[in-house]
N, C-alpha and C positions, 0 to 999 in steps of 0.2 A: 582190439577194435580201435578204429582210427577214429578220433572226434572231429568236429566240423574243421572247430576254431585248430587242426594239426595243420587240417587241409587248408586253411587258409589264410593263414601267416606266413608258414613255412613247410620244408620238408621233415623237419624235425618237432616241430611246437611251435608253442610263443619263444619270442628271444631267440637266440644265439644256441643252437646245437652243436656239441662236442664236436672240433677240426677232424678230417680224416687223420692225422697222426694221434688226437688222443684215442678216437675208435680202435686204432691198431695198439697202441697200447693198454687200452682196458679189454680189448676183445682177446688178445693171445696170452693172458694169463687164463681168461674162462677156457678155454682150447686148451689149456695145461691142463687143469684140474678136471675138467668132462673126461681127456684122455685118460689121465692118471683113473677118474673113476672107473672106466671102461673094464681095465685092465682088472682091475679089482672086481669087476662083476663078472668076466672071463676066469677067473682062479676059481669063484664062488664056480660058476657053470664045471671046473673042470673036477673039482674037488669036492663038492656035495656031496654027489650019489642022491642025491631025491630029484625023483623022475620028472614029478610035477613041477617042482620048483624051478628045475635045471630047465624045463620046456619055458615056461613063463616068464625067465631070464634071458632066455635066448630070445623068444621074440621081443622083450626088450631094449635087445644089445640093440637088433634092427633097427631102430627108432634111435637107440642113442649113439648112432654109427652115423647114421643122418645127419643127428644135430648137430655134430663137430664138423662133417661137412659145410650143413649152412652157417656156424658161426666162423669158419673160415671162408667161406666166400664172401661174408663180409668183410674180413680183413684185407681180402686180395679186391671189393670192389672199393676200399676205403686207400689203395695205392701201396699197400704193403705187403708183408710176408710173412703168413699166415704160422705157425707154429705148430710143426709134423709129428712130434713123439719121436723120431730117431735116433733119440737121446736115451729114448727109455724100451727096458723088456721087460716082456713078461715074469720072467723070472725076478725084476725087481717089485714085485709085489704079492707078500706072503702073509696071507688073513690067518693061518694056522690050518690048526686041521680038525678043530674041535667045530662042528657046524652053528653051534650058538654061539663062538667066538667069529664065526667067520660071516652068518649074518647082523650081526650085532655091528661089527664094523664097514662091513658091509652101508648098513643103514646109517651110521656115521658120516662113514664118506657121504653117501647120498644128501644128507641136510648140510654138508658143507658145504657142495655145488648149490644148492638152491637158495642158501642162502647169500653167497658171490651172487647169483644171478638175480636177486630182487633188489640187493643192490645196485647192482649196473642199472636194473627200472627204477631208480629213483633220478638219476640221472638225466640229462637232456640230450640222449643219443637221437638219431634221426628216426622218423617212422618206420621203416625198413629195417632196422637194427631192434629199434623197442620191439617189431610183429615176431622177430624170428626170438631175442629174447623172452617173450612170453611163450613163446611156443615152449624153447629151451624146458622154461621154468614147469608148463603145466606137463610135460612127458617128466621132471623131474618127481612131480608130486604126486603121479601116476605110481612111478616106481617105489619112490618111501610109501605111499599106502600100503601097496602090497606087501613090501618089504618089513612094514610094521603087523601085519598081519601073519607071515610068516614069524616074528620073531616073539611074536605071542605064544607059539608051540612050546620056545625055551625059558629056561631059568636064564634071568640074566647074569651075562660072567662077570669074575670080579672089575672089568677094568670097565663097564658099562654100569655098573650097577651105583655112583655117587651120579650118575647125570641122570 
């Protein structure tokens, strides 16, 4: 939600909001890492086998197909070029094949991207930037609940089990 004093200083806040060249460079590393998440939620959907779970991912992905959308149309309305994944495949990303190993990391990735993106709200990005970042963040904290709720069914594996 936007406060008075955003709307009425600037487009951004009080002060001096981040130039359009730092937005492009703080914005297409999040675009890396939501992608790279993506993928990893795509192996979890292809490789699971629970019905339920695979359903409730999939409408997920929706939303988080989106958000790489919007946070690359901020990079392209901030004068740059946005950062596509054509670098990366699917096959570059392999959670296992044990299901508590592969939500477990799974949920890992997940609190990594959310935690990039609270950071970047700490930040003095413009209104526009911060509205779609909080979005980012709350579909982020959407998906670790669930995600933490499904991982409540497993024993945790050894490489989740000192965090």
């Amino acid at each position: 939600m936007t406060s008075l004093k955003e709307l009425i200083f600037n487009k951004g806040g009080i002060g001096k909001s981040l130039s359009r060249q730092e937005t492009v460079e703080r914005i297409n590393p999040l675009i890396r890492a939501h992608i790279a998440l993506n993928h990893q939620h795509d192996y979890v959907i292809r490789a699971l086998g629970q019905a339920d779970v695979v359903e409730q991912l999939e409408q997920f992905q929706k939303i988080a197909r989106a958000d790489v959308g919007k946070l690359a149309e901020v990079v392209f309305s901030a004068g740059g070029t946005a950062y596509s994944g054509v670098d990366t495949e699917p096959s570059d990303f392999n959670l296992g094949s044990d299901p508590a190993e592969m939500i477990y990391r799974l949920l890992e990735a997940e609190r990594q991207l959310l935690a990039l993106v609270q950071a970047e709200l700490k930040l003095n990005h413009q209104i526009r930037t911060k509205a779609i970042l909080n979005l980012v963040a709350q579909h982020s904290q959407e998906r670790l609940r669930y995600l933490e709720g499904v991982a409540r069914r497993y024993p945790k594996p050894a490489f989740a089990a000192a965090s």
